[in-house]
C-alpha positions as CSV (number, residue, x, y, z in Angstrom):
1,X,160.1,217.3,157.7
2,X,158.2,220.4,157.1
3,X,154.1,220.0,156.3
4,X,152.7,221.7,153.4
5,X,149.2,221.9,151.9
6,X,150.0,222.3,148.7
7,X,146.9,221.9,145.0
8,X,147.8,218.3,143.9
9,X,147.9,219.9,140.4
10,X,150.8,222.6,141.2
11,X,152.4,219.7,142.7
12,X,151.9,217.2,139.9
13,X,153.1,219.7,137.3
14,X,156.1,221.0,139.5
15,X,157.4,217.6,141.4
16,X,160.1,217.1,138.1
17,X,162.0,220.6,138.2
18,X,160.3,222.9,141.2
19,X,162.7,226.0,141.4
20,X,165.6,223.7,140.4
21,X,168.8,226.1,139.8
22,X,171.3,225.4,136.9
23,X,174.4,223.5,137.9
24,X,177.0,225.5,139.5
25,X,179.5,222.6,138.7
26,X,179.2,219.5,136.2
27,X,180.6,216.0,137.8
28,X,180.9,212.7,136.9
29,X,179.7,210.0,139.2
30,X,181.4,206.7,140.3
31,X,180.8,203.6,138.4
32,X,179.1,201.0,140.9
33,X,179.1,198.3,139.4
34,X,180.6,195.9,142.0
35,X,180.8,195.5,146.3
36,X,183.8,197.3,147.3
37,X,184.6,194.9,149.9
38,X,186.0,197.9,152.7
39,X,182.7,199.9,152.1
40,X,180.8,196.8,152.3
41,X,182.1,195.8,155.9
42,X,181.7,199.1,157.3
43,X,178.1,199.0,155.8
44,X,177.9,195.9,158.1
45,X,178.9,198.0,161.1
46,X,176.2,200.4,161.0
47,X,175.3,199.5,164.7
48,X,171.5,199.6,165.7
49,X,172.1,199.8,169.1
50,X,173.9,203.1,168.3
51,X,170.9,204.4,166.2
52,X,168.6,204.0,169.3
53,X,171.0,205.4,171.5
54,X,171.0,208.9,169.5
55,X,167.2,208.5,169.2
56,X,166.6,208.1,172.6
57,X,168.7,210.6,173.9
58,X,167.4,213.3,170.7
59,X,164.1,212.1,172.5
60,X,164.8,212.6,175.9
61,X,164.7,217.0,175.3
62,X,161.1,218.6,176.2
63,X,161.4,219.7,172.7
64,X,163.7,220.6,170.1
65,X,161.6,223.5,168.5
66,X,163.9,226.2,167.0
67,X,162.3,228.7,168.8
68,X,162.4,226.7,172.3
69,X,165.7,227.6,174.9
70,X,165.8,223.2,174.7
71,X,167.5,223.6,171.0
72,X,170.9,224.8,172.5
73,X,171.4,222.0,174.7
74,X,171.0,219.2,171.9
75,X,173.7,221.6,169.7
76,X,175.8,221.4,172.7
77,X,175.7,217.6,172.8
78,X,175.9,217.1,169.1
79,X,179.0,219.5,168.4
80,X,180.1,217.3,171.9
81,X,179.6,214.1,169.9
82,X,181.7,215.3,166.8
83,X,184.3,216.2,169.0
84,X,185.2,213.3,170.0
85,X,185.4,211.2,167.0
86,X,189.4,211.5,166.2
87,X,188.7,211.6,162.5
88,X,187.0,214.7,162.4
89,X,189.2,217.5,161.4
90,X,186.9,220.7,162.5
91,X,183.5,221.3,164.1
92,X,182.3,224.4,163.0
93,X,178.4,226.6,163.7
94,X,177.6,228.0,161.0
95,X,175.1,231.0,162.2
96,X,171.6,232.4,160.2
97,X,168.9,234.6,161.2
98,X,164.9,233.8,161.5
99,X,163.2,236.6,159.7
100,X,159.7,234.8,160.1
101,X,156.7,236.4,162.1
102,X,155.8,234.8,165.4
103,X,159.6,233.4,165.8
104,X,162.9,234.4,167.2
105,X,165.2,236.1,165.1
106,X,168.4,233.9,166.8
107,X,168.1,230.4,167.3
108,X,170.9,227.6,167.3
109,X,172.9,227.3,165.0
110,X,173.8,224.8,162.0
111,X,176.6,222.2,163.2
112,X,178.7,221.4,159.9
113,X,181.4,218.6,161.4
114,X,184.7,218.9,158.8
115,X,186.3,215.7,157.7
116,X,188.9,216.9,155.2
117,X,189.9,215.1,152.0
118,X,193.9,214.4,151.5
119,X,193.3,215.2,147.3
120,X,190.7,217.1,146.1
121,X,190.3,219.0,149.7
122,X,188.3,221.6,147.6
123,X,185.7,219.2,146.4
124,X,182.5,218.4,149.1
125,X,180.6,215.4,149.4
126,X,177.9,216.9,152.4
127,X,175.3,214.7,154.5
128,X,172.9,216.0,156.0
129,X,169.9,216.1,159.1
130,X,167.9,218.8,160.5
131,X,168.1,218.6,164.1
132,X,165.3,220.8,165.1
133,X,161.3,219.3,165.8
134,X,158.1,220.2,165.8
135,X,154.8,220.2,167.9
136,X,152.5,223.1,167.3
137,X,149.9,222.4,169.9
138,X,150.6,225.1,172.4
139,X,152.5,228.7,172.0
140,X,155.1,228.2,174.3
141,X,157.5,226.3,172.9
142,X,159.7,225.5,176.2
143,X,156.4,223.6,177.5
144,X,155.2,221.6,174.6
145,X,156.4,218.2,173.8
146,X,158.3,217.7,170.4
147,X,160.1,214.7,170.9
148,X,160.6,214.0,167.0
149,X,162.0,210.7,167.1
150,X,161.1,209.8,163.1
151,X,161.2,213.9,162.6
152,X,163.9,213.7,162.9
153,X,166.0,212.0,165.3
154,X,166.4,209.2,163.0
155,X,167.9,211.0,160.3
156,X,170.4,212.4,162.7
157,X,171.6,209.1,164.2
158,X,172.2,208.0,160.3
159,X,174.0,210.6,159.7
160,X,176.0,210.3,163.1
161,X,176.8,206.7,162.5
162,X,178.1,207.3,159.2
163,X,180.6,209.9,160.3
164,X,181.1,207.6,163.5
165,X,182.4,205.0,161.0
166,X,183.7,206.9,158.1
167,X,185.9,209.4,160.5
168,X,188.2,206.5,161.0
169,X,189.3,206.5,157.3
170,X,190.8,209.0,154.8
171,X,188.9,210.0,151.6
172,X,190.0,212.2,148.3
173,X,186.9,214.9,148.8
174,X,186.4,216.8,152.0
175,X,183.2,215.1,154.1
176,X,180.6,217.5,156.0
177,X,178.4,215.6,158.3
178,X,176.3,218.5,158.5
179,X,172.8,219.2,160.8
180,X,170.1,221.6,160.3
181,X,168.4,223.9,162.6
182,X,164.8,225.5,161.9
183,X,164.0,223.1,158.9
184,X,160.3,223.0,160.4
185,X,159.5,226.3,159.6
186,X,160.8,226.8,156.3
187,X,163.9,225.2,155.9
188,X,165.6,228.2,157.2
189,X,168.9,227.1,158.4
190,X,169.9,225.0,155.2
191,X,168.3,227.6,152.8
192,X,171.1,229.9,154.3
193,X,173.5,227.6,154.3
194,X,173.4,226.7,150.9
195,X,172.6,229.7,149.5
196,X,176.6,231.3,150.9
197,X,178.0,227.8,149.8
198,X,176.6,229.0,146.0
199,X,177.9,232.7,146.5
200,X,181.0,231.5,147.8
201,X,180.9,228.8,144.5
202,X,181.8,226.0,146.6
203,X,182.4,223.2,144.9
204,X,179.8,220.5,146.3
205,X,179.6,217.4,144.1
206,X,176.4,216.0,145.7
207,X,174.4,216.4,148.7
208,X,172.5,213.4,150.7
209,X,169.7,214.0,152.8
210,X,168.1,211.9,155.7
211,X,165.2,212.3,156.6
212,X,162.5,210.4,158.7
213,X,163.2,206.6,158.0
214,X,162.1,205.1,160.9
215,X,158.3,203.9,160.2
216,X,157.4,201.1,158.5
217,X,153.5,200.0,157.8
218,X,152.5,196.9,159.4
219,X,153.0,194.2,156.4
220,X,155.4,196.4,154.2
221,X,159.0,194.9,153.0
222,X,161.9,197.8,153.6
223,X,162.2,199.9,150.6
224,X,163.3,203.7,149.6
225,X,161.3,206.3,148.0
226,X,163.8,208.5,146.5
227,X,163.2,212.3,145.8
228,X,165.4,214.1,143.2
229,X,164.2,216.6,140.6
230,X,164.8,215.7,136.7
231,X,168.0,218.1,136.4
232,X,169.6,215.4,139.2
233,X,168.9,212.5,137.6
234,X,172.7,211.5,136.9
235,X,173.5,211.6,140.5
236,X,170.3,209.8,141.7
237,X,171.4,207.2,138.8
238,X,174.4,206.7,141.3
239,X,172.4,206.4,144.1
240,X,170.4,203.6,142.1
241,X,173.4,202.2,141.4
242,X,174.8,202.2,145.2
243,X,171.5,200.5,146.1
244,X,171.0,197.7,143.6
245,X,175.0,196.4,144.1
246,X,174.6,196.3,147.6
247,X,171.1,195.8,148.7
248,X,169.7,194.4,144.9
249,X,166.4,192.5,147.2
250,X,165.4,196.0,148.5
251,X,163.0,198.2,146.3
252,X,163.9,201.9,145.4
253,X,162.1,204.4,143.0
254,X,161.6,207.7,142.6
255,X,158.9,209.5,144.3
256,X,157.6,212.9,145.8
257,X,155.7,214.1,148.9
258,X,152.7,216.1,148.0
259,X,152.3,217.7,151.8
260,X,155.9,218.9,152.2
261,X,159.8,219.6,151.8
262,X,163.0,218.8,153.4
263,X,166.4,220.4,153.1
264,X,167.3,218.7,150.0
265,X,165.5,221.2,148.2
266,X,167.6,224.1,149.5
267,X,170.7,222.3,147.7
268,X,169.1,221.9,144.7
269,X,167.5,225.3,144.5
270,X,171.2,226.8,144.4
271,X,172.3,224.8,142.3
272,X,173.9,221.6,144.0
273,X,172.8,217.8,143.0
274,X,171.0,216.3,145.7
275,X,169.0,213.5,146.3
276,X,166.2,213.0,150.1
277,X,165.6,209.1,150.4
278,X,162.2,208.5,152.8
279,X,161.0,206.2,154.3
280,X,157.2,206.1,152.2
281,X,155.9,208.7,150.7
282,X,152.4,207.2,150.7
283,X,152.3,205.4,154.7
284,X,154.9,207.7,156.4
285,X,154.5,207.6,160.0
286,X,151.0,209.9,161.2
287,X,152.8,210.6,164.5
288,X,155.3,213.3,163.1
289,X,154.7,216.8,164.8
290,X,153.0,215.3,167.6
291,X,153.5,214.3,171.0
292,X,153.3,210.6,170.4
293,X,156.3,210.8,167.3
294,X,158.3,208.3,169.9
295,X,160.4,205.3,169.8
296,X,158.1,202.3,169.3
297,X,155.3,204.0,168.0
298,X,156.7,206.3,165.4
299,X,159.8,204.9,164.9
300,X,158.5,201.1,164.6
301,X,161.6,199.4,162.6
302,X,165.0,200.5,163.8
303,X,166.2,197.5,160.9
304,X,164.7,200.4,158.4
305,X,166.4,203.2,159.7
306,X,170.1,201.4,159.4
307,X,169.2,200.4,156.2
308,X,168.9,204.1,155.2
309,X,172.3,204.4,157.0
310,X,173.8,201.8,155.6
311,X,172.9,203.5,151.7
312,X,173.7,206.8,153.1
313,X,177.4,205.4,154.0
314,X,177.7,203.6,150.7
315,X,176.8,206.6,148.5
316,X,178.7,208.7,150.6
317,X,182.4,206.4,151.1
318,X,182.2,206.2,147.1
319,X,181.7,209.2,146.3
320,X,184.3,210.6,148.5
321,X,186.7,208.3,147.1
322,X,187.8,205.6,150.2
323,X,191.6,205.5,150.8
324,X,192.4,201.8,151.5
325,X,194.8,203.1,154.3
326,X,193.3,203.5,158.0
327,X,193.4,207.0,159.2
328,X,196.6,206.1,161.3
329,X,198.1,204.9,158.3
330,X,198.3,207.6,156.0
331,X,201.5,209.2,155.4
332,X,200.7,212.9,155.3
333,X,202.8,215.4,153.2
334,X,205.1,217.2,156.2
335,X,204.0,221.2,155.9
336,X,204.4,223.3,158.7
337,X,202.9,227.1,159.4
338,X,204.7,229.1,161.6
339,X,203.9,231.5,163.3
340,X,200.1,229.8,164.3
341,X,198.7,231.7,165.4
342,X,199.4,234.6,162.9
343,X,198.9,238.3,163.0
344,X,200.6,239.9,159.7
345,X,202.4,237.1,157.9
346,X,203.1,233.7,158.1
347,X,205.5,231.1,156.8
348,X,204.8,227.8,155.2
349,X,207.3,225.3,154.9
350,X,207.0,221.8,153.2
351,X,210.3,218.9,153.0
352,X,208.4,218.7,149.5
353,X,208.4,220.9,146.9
354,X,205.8,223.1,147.0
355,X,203.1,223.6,144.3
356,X,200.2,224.9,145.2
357,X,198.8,227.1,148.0
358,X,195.3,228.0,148.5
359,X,193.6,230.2,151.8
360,X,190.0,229.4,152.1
361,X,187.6,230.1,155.1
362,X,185.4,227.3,157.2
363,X,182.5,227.5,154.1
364,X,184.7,226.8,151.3
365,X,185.2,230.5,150.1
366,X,188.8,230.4,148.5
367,X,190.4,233.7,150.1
368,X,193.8,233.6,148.0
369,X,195.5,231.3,146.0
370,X,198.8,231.0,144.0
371,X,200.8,229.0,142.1
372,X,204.2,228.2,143.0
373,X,207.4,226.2,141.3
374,X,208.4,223.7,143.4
375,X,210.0,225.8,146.0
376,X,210.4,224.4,149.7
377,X,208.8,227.4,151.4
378,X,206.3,230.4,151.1
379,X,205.6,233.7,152.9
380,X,201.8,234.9,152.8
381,X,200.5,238.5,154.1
382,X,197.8,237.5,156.3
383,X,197.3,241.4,157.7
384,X,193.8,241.2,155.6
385,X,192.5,238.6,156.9
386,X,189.9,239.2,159.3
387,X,190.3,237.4,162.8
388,X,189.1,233.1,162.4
389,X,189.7,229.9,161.6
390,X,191.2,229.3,158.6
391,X,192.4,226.4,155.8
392,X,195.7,226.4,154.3
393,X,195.5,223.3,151.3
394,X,199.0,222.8,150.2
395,X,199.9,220.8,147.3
396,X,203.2,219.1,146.6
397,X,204.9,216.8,145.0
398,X,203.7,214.2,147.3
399,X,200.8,215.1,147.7
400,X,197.6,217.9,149.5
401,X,198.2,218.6,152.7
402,X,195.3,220.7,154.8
403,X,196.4,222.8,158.0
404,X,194.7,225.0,160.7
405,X,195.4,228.4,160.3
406,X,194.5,231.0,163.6
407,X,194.6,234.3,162.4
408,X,194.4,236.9,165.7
């Protein structure tokens, strides 16, 4: 979370559209109007144990200042971590450059963790955490101590658990489990982020944020203050929705922070829905940017900070649309690329009839696309395609299939 002082009167007359962009893409929202009883049991798995395991280790780092040599090591063990859940497609770093006095022009970089959708591959449901602390008390930053467990270690393990639970299902829209680097001085790495995914027009249908949920005042019931500008209102109406059919005894309302941001705000300045639930706007924890934001102290109710995971999950299983078939289930339509890797051309080849075939790089910029009748197979010139990872999203008559394309 990144401190502001900011006139309570600019606030007050800003909170309900500050520098909200236009739509880039209109969507309807799910109709929650009942527990779906899959997403409610893996609601029900969101493991505490596993929160304070991420916390503790997020912890465990000197620091995890952006400008610190510490912040490479916790990407290292977080792109580790996505790795080795089997339901995540691609891990991929997306890279941005400081341009603030005092820091760094490279730091780490943003870890986006790809969990692609079976039938509308091309739509993105994102969650998101910025992995980075803060502790301004001395200039080196290798030296002080950041440890940042409610800022925001917390919001990382939620978002960790839910892919740790969702990975092992299929879904109609692609999935990004996606963390932040250099939020705390200016939301820097999501800013960049989404300002490419809105030049690209990537087609993002809402964006969830989490971040710090982990304090609790002493003689406070759980409940979730929910920042959204005006313009998002439909897709916090969802999140309302998620809340009151699952968890109708907890409290949620909108609300605003007049002392800062967090990287909800870069989605919805480009033009993306997207909603930041906290923990309380008005007794958030005091310990943030400070040596003593720690497990016990500043994190003070783990049951809090699943309950945020839990929503997270909810909001995001629905939204993506949950297939009912496990992840080993799912009868995939057969394509094949050959050769992969590729150099000038390569073949696709489908048992179904193709329909559809559409090239798009690792942020969702479609690099070609083509409509095709039916036929069984497809040759594309790939000689202009600059060295990478790419997506091939085939549709046919069974169904979208999405590949791994190497291009040398």
């Amino acid at each position: 979370m990144i401190k502001k002082i900011w006139i309570a009167l600019f606030v007050l007359a800003g909170v309900n559209g500050f520098a909200q962009a236009p739509h880039l893409f209109e969507h309807d929202y799910p109709s929650v109007t009942a527990e779906s009883p899959a997403i409610r049991a893996l609601m029900d798995s969101v493991s505490v144990d596993s929160i304070e395991a991420t916390i503790l280790h997020l912890c465990s780092y000197q620091t995890r200042r952006c400008d610190s040599r510490h912040i490479y090591d916790v990407q290292d063990w977080l792109i580790a971590r996505y790795n080795s859940l089997n339901g995540i497609d691609t891990v991929v770093l997306h890279d941005f450059k400081i341009s603030k006095p005092g820091f760094p022009e490279e730091t780490a970089d943003n870890i986006l963790a790809i969990q692609w959708g079976v039938t509308k591959p091309q739509e993105f449901v994102i969650c998101g955490a910025h992995y980075d602390s803060w502790n301004g008390d001395t200039t080196d930053p290798d030296t002080v101590r950041a440890p940042g467990a409610d800022d925001n270690a917390t919001g990382v393990a939620g978002i960790f658990e839910t892919a740790r639970l969702l990975s092992r299902h299929k879904f109609d829209r692609t999935i990004i489990y996606a963390h932040w680097n250099a939020e705390e001085i200016g939301l820097i790495g999501s800013a960049a982020y989404a300002k490419e995914c809105a030049e690209n027009q990537m087609n993002i249908v809402g964006y969830f944020n989490l971040d710090m949920t982990g304090y609790l005042e002493e003689g406070s019931d759980i409940h979730i203050n929910l920042m959204y500008t005006t313009q998002d209102s439909l897709f916090a109406d969802y999140v309302f929705d998620v809340c009151h059919v699952y968890f109708p005894e907890m409290p949620i309302w909108q609300d605003w922070l007049a002392w800062g941001d967090s990287d909800y705000s870069s989605f919805n300045r480009n033009g993306y829905p997207a909603v930041h639930p906290f923990e309380d706007v008005r007794a958030s924890s005091p310990f943030i940017h400070t040596r003593n934001d720690v497990l016990g102290l500043s994190v003070n109710n783990l049951e809090q900070s699943r309950r945020f995971t839990q929503v997270n999950l909810g909001a995001v299983a629905h939204l993506a649309g949950l297939s009912q078939t496990s992840i080993g289930e799912f009868d995939n339509p057969s394509i094949a690329l050959y050769p992969n890797p590729a150099k000038e051309r390569i073949g696709i080849v489908s048992e179904e009839g193709l329909q559809r075939i559409v090239i798009q790089n690792l942020i969702g910029q479609v690099l070609e696309a083509c409509t095709l009748g039916d036929q069984k197979q497809y040759s594309l010139d790939a000689s202009h395609f600059s060295p990478g990872l790419y997506l091939v999203i085939a549709t046919t008559t069974k169904g979208v299939a999405v590949r791994r394309l190497i291009v040398e």
